[in-house]
N, C-alpha and C positions, 0 to 999 in steps of 0.2 A: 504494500500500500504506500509506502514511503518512498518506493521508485517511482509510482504513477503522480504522487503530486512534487515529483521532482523533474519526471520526464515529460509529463502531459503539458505545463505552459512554454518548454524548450518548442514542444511538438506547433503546439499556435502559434507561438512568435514564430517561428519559419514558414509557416503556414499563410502569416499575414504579412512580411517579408515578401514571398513569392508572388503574391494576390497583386503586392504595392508597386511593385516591379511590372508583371504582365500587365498593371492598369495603366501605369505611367506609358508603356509601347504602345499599347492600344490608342492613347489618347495622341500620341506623334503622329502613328496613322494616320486618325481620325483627322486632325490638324493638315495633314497632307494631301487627307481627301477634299474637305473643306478648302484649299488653295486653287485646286486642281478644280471644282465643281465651282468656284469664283470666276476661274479664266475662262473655263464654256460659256459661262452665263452674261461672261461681259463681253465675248466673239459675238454670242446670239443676237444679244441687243444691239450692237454695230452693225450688222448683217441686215436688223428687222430695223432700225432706224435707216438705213439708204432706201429701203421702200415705202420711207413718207411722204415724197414727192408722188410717188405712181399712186400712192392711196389719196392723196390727195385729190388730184386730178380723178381719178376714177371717182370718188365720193361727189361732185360735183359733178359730173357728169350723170350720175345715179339720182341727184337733186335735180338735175336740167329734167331729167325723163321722167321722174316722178310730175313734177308741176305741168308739164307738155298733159302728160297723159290726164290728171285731175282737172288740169284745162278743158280736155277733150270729153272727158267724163259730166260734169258738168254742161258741158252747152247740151250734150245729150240728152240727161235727166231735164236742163230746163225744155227741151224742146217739147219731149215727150210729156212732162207734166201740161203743158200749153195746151197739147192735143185733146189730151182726154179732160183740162179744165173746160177745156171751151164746148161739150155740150151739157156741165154745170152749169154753165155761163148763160147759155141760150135755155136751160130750165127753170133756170132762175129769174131770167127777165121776163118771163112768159108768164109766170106765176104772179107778178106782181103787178 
């Protein structure tokens, strides 16, 4: 019994020795992966920023066709609404 409470804290301390050690590499890694996943992500953005000019222009161009088209939409519905007011129009004058 007197060997186990003389052996058993040597046995942890190395225990927690080895743990402090493996944690420390892991976190170098970790740090080196973190560096590495920095320099992708700052390639990306330089890459997706030179296509602000083409988004641009496309986005306004997608704004031109939208408004063309709810222009064209528009004169439609008011045409179409005209037609079918107008024999409310002529029912209602008739009535009164």
């Amino acid at each position: 019994m007197e060997f186990l409470s003389q052996f058993l804290p040597i046995l942890l301390y190395l225990a927690g020795i080895v743990l402090l050690v493996v944690l420390i590499i892991l976190v170098i890694k970790l740090i080196k992966v973190v560096d590495k996943v920095d320099g992708v992500v700052d390639n990306v953005e330089g890459k997706i920023n030179s296509f602000n000019g083409a988004l641009a222009v496309m986005n306004k161009a997608a704004y031109g066709l939208a408004s063309i088209s709810d222009s064209v939409i528009f004169g439609i519905t008011t045409a179409i609404s005209k037609i079918f007011n107008k024999g409310k129009k002529n029912n209602n004058e008739e009535d009164l």
